[in-house]
N, CA, C and O atoms as a Maestro MAE file, in Angstrom:
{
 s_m_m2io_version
 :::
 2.0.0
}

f_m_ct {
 s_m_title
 :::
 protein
 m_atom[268] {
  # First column is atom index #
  i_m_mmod_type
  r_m_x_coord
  r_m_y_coord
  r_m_z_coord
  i_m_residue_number
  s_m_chain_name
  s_m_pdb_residue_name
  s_m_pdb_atom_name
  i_m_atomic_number
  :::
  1 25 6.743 6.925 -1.882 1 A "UNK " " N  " 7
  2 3 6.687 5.619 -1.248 1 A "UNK " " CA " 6
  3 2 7.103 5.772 0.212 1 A "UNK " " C  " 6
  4 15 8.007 6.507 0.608 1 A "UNK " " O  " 8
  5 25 6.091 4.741 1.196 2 A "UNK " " N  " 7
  6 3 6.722 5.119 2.613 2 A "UNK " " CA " 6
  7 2 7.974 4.413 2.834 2 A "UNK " " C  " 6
  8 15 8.371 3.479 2.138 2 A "UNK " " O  " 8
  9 25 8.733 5.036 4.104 3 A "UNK " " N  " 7
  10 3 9.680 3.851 4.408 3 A "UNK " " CA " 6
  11 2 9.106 3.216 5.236 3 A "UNK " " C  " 6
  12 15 8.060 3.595 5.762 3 A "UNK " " O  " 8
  13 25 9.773 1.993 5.530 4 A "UNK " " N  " 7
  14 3 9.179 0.833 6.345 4 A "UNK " " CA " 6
  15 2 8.966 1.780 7.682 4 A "UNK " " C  " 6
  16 15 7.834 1.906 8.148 4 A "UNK " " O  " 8
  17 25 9.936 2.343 8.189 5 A "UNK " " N  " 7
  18 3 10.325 2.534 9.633 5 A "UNK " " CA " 6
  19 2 8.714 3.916 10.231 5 A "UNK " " C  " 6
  20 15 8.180 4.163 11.312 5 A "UNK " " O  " 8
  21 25 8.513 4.481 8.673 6 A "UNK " " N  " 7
  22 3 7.451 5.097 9.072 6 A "UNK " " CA " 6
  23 2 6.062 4.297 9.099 6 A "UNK " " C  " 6
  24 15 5.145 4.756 9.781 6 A "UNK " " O  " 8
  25 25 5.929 3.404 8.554 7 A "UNK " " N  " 7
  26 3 4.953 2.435 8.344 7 A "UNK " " CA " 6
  27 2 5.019 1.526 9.563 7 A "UNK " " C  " 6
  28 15 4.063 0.750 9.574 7 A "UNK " " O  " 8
  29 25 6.074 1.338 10.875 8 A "UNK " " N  " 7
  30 3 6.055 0.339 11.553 8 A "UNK " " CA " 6
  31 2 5.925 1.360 12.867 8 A "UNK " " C  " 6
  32 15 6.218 0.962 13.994 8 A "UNK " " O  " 8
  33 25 5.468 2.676 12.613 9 A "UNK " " N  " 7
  34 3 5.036 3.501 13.758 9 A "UNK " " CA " 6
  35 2 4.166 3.638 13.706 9 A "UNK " " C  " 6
  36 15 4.034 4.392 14.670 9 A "UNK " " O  " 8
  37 25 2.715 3.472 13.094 10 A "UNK " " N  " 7
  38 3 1.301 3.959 12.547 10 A "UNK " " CA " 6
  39 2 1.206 2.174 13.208 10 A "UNK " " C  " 6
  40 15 1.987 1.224 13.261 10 A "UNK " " O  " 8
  41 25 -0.633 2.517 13.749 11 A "UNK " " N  " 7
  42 3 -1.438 2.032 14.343 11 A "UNK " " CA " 6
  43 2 -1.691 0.885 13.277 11 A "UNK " " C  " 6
  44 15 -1.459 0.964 12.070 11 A "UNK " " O  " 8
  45 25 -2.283 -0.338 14.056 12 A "UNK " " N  " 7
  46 3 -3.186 -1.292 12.967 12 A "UNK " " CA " 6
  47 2 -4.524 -0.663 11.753 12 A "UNK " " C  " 6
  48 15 -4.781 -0.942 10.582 12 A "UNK " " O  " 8
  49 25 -5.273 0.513 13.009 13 A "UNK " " N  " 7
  50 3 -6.193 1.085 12.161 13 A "UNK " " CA " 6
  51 2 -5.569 2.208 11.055 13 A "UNK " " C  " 6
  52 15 -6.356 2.686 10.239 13 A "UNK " " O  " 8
  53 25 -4.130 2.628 11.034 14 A "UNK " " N  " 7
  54 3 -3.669 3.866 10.360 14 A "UNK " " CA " 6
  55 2 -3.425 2.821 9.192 14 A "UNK " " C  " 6
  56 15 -3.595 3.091 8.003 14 A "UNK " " O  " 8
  57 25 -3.047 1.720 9.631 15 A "UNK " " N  " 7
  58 3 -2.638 0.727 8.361 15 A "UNK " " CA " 6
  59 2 -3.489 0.778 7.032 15 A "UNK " " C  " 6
  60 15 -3.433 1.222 5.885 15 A "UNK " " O  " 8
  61 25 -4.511 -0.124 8.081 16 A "UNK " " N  " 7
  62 3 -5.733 -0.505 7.019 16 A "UNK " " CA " 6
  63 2 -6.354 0.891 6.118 16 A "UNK " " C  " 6
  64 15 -6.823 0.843 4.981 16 A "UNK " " O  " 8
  65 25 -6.194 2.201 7.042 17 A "UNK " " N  " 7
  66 3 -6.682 3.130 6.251 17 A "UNK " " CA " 6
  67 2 -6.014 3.240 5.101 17 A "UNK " " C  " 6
  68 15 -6.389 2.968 3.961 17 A "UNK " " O  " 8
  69 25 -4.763 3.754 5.573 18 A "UNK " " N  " 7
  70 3 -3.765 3.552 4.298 18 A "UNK " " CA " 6
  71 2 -3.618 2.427 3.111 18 A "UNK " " C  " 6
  72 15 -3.099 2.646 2.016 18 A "UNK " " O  " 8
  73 25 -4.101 1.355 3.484 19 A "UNK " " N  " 7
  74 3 -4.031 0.471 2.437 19 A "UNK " " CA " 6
  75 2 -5.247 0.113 1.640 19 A "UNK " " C  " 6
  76 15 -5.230 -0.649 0.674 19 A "UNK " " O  " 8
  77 25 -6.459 0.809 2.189 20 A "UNK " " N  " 7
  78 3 -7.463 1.296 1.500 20 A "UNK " " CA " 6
  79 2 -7.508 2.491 0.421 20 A "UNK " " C  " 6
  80 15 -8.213 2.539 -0.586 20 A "UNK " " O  " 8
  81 25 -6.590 3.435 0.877 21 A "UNK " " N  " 7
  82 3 -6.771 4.367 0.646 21 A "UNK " " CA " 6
  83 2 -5.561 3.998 -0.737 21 A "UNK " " C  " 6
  84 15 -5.939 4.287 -1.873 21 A "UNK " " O  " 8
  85 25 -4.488 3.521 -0.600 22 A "UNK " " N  " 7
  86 3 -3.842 2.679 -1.761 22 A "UNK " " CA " 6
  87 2 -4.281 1.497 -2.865 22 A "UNK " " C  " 6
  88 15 -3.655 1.315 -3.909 22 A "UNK " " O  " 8
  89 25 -4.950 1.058 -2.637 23 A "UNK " " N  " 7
  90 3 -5.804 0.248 -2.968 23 A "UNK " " CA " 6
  91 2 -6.775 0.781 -4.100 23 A "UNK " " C  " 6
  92 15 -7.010 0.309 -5.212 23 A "UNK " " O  " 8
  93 25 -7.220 1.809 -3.527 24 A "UNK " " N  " 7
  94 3 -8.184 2.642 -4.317 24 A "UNK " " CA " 6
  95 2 -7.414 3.823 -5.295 24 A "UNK " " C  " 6
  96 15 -8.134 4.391 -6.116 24 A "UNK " " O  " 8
  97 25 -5.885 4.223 -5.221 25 A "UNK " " N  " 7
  98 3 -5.487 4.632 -6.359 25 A "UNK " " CA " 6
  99 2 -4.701 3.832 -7.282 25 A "UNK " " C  " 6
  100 15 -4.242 4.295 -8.326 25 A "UNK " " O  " 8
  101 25 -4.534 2.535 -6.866 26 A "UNK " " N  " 7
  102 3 -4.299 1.086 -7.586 26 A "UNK " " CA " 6
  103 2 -5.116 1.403 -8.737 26 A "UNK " " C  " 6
  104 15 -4.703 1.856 -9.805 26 A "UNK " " O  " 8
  105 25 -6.420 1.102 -8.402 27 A "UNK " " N  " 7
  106 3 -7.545 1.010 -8.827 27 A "UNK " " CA " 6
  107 2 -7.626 2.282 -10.288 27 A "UNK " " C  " 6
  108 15 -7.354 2.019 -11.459 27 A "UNK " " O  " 8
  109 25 -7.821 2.867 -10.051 28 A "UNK " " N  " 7
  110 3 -7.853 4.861 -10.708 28 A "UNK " " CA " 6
  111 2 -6.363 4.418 -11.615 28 A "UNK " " C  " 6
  112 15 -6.372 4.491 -12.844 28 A "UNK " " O  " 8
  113 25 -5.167 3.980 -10.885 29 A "UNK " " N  " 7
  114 3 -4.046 4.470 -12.252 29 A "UNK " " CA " 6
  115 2 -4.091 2.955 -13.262 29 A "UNK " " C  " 6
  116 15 -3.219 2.707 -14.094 29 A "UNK " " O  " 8
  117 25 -5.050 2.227 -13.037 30 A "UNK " " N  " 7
  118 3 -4.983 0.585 -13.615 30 A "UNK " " CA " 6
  119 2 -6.173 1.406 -15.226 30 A "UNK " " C  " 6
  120 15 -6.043 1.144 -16.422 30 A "UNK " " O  " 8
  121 25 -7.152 2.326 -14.605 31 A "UNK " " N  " 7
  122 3 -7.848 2.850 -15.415 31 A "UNK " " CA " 6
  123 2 -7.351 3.581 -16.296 31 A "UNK " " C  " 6
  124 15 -7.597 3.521 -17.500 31 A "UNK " " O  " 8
  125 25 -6.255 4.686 -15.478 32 A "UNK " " N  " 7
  126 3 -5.518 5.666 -16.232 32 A "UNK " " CA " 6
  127 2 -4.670 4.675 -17.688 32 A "UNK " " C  " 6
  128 15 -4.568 5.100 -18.838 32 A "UNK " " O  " 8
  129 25 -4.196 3.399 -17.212 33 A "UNK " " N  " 7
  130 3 -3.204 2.833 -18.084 33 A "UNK " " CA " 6
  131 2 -3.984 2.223 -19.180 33 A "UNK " " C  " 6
  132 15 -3.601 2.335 -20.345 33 A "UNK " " O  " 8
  133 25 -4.921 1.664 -18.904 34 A "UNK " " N  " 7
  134 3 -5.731 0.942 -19.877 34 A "UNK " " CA " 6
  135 2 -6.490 2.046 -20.944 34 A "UNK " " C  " 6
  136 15 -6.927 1.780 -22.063 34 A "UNK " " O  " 8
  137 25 -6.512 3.480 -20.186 35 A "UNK " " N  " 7
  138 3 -7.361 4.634 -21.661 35 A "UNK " " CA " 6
  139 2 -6.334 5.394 -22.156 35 A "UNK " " C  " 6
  140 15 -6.606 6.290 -22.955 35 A "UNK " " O  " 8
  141 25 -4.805 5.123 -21.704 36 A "UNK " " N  " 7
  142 3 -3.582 5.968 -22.197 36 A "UNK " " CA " 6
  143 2 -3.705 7.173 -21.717 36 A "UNK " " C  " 6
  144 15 -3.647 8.147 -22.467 36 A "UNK " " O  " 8
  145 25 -3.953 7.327 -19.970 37 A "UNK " " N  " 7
  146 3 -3.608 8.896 -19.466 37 A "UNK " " CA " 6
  147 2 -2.810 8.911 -18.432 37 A "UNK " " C  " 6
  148 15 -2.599 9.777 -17.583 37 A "UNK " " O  " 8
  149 25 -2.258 7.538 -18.643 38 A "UNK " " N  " 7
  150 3 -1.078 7.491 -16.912 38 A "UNK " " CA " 6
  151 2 0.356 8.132 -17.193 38 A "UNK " " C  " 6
  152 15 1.272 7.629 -17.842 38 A "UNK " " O  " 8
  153 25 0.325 9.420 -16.517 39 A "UNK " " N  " 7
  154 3 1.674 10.528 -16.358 39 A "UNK " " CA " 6
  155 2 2.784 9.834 -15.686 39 A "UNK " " C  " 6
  156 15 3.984 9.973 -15.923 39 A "UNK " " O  " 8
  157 25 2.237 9.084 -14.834 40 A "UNK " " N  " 7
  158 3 3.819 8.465 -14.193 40 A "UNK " " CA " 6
  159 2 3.776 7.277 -14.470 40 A "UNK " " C  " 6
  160 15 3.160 7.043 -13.430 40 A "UNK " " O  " 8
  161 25 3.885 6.089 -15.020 41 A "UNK " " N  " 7
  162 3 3.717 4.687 -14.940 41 A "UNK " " CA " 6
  163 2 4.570 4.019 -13.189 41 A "UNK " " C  " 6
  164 15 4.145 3.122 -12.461 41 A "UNK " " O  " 8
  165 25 5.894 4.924 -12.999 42 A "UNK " " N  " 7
  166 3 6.164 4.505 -12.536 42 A "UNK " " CA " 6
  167 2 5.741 4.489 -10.758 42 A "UNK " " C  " 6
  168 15 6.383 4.001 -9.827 42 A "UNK " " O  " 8
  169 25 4.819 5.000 -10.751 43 A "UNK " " N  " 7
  170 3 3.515 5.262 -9.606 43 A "UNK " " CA " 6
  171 2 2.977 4.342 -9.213 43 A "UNK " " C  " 6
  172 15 2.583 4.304 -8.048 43 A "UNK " " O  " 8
  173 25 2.748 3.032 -10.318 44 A "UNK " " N  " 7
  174 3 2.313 2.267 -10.129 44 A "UNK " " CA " 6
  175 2 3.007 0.974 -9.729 44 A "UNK " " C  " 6
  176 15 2.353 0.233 -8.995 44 A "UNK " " O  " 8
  177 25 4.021 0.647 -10.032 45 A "UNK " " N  " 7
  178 3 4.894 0.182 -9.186 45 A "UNK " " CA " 6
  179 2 5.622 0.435 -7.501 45 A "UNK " " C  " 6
  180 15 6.230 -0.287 -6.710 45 A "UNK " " O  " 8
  181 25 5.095 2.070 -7.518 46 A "UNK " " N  " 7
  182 3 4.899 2.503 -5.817 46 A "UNK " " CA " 6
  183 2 4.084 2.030 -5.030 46 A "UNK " " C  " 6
  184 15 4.235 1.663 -3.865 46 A "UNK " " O  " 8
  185 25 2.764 2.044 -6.000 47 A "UNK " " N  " 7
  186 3 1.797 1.394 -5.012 47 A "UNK " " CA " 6
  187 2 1.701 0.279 -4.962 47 A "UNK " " C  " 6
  188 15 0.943 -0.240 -4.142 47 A "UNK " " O  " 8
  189 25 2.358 -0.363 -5.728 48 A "UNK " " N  " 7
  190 3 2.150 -1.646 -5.252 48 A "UNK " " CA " 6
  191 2 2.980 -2.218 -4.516 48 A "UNK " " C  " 6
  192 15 2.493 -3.091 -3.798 48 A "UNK " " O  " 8
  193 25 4.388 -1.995 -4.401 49 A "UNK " " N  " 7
  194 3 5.336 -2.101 -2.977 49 A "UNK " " CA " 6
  195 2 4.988 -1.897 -2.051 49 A "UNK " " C  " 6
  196 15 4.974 -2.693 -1.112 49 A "UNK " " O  " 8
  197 25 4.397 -0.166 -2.032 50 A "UNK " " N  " 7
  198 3 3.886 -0.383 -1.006 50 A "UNK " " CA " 6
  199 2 2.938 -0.990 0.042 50 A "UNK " " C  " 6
  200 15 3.182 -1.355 1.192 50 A "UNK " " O  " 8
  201 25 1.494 -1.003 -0.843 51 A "UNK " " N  " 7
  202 3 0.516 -2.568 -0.615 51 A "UNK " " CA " 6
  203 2 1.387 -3.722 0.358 51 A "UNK " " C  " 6
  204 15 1.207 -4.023 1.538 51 A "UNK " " O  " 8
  205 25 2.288 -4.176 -0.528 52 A "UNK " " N  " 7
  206 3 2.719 -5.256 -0.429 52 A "UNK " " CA " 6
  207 2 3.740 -4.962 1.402 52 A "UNK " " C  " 6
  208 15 3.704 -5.723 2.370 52 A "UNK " " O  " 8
  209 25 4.301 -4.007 1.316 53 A "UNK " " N  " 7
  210 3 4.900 -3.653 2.608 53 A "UNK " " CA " 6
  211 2 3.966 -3.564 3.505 53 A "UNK " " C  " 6
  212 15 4.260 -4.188 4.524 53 A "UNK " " O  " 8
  213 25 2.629 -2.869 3.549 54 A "UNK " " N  " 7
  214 3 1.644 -2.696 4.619 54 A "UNK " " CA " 6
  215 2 0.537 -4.115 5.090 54 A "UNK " " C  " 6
  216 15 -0.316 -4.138 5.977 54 A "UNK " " O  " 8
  217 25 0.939 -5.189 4.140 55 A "UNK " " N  " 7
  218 3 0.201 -6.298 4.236 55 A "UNK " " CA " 6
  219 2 1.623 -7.143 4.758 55 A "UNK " " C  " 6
  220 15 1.040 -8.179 5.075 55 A "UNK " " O  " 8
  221 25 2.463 -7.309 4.939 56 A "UNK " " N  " 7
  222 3 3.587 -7.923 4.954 56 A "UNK " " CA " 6
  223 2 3.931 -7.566 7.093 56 A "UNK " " C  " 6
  224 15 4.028 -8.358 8.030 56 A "UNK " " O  " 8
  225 25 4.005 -6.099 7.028 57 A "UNK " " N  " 7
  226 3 3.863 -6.091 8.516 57 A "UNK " " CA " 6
  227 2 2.306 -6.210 9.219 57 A "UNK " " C  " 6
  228 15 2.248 -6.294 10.446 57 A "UNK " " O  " 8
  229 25 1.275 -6.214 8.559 58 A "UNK " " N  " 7
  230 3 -0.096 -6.557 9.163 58 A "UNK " " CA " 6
  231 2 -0.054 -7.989 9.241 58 A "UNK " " C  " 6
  232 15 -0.993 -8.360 9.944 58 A "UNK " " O  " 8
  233 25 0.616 -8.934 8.830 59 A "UNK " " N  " 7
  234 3 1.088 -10.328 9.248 59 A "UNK " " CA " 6
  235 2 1.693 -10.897 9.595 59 A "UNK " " C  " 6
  236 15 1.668 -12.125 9.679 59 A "UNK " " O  " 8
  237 25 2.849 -9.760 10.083 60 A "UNK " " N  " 7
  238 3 4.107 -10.076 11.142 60 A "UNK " " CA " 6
  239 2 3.701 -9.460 12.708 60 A "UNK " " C  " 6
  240 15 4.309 -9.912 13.679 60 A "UNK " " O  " 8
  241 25 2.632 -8.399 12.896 61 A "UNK " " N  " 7
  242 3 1.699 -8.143 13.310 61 A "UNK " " CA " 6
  243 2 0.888 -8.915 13.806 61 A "UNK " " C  " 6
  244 15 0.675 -8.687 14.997 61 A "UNK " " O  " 8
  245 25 0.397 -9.664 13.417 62 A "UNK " " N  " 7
  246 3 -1.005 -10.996 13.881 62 A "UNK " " CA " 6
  247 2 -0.106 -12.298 14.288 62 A "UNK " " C  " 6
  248 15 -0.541 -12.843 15.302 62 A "UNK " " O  " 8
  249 25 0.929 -12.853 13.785 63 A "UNK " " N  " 7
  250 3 1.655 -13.721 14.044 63 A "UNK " " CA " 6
  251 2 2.540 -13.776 15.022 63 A "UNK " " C  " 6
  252 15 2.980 -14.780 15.583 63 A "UNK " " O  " 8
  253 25 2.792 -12.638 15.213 64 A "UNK " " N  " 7
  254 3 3.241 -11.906 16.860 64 A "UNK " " CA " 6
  255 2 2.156 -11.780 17.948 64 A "UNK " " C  " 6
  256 15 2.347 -11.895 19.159 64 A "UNK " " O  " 8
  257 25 1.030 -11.535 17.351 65 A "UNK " " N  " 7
  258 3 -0.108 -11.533 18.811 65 A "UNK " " CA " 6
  259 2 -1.034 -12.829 18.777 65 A "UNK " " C  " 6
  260 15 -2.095 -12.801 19.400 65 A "UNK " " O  " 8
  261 25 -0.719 -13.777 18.181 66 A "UNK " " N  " 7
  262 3 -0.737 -15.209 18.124 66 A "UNK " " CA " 6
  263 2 -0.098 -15.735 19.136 66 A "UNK " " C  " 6
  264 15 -0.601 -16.345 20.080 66 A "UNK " " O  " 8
  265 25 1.435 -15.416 18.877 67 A "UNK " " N  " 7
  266 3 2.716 -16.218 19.406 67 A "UNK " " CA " 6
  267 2 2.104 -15.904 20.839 67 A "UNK " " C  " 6
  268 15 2.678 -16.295 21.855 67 A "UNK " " O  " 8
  :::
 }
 m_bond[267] {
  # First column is bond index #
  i_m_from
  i_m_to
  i_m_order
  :::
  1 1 2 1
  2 2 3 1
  3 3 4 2
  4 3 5 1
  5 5 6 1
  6 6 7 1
  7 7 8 2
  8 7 9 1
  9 9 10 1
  10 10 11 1
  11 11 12 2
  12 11 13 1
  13 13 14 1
  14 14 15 1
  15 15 16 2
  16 15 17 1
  17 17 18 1
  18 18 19 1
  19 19 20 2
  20 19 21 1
  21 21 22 1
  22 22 23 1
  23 23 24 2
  24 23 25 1
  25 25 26 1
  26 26 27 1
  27 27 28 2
  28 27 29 1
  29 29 30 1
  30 30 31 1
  31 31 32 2
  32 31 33 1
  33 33 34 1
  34 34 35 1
  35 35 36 2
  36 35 37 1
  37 37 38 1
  38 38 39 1
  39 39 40 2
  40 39 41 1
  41 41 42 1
  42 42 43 1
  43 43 44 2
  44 43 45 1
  45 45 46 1
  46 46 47 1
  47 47 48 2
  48 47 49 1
  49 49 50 1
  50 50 51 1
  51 51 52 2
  52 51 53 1
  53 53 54 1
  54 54 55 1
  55 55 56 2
  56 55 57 1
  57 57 58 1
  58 58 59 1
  59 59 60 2
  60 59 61 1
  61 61 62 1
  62 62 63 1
  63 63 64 2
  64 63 65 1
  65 65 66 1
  66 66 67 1
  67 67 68 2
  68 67 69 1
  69 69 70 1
  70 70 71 1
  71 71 72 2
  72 71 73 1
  73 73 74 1
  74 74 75 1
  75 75 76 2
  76 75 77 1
  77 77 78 1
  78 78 79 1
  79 79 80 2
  80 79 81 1
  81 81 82 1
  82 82 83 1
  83 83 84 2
  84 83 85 1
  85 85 86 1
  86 86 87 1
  87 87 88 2
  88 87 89 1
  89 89 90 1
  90 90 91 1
  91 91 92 2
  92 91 93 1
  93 93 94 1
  94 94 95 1
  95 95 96 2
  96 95 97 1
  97 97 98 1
  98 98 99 1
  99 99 100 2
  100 99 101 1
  101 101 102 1
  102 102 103 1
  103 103 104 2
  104 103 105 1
  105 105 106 1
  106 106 107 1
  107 107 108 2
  108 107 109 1
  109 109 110 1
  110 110 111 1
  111 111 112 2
  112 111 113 1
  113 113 114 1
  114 114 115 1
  115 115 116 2
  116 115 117 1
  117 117 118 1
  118 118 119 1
  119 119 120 2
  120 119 121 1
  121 121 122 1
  122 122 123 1
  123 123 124 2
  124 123 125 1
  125 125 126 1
  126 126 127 1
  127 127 128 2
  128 127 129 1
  129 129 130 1
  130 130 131 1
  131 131 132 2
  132 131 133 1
  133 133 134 1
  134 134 135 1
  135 135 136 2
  136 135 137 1
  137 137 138 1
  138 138 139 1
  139 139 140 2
  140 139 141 1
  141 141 142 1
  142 142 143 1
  143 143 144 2
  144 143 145 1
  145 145 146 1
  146 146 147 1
  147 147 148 2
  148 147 149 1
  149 149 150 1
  150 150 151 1
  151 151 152 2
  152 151 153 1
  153 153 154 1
  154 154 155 1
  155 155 156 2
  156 155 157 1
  157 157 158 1
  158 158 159 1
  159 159 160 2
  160 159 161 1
  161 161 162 1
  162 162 163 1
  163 163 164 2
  164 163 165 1
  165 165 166 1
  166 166 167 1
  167 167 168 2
  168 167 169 1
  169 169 170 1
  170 170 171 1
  171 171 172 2
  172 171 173 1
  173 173 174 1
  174 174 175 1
  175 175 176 2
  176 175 177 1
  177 177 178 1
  178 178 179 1
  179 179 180 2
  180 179 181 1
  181 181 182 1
  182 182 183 1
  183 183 184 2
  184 183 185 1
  185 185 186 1
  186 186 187 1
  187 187 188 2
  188 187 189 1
  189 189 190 1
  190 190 191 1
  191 191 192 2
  192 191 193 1
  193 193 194 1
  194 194 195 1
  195 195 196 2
  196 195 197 1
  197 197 198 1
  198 198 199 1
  199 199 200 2
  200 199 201 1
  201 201 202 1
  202 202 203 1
  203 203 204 2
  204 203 205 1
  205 205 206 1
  206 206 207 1
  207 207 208 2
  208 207 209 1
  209 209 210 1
  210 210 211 1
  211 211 212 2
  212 211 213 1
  213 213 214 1
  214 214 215 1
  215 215 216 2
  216 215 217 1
  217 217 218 1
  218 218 219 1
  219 219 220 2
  220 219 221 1
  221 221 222 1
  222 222 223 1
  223 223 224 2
  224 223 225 1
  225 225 226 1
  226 226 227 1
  227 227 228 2
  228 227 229 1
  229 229 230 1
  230 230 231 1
  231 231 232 2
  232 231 233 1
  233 233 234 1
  234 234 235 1
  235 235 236 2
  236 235 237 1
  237 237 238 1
  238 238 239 1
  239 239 240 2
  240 239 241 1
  241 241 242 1
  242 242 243 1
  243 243 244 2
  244 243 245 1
  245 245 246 1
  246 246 247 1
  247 247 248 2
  248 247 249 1
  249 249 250 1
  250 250 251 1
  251 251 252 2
  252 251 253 1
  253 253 254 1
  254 254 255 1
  255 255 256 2
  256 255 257 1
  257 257 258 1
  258 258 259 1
  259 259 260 2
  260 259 261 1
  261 261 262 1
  262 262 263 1
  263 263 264 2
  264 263 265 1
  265 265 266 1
  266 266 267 1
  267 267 268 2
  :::
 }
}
């Protein structure tokens, strides 16, 4: 999982990559859980913090170049 402080040094475009690129193993371990082959369960609770952290400063982000 990233820390914030590394996540609030990466670009708008490093963001979105990254949260694509999270997004899409969301996706893959939601599969893994539903056919009984997910090794870490708790992976999936990584990614989704994290999601949630990279969408959280992409709107503290826009609300700042609003202001």
């Amino acid at each position: 999982m990233a820390k914030i402080a590394d996540l609030k040094a990466k670009t708008d475009s490093q963001l979105s990559d990254q949260l694509v690129e999270l997004k899409r193993e969301q996706f893959n371990l939601r599969f893994q859980a539903a056919t009984g082959q997910l090794e870490k369960p708790a992976r999936v609770r990584e990614v989704r913090r994290s999601i949630a952290q990279i969408k959280t400063l992409q709107t503290e982000r826009s609300r700042s170049a609003q202001a």
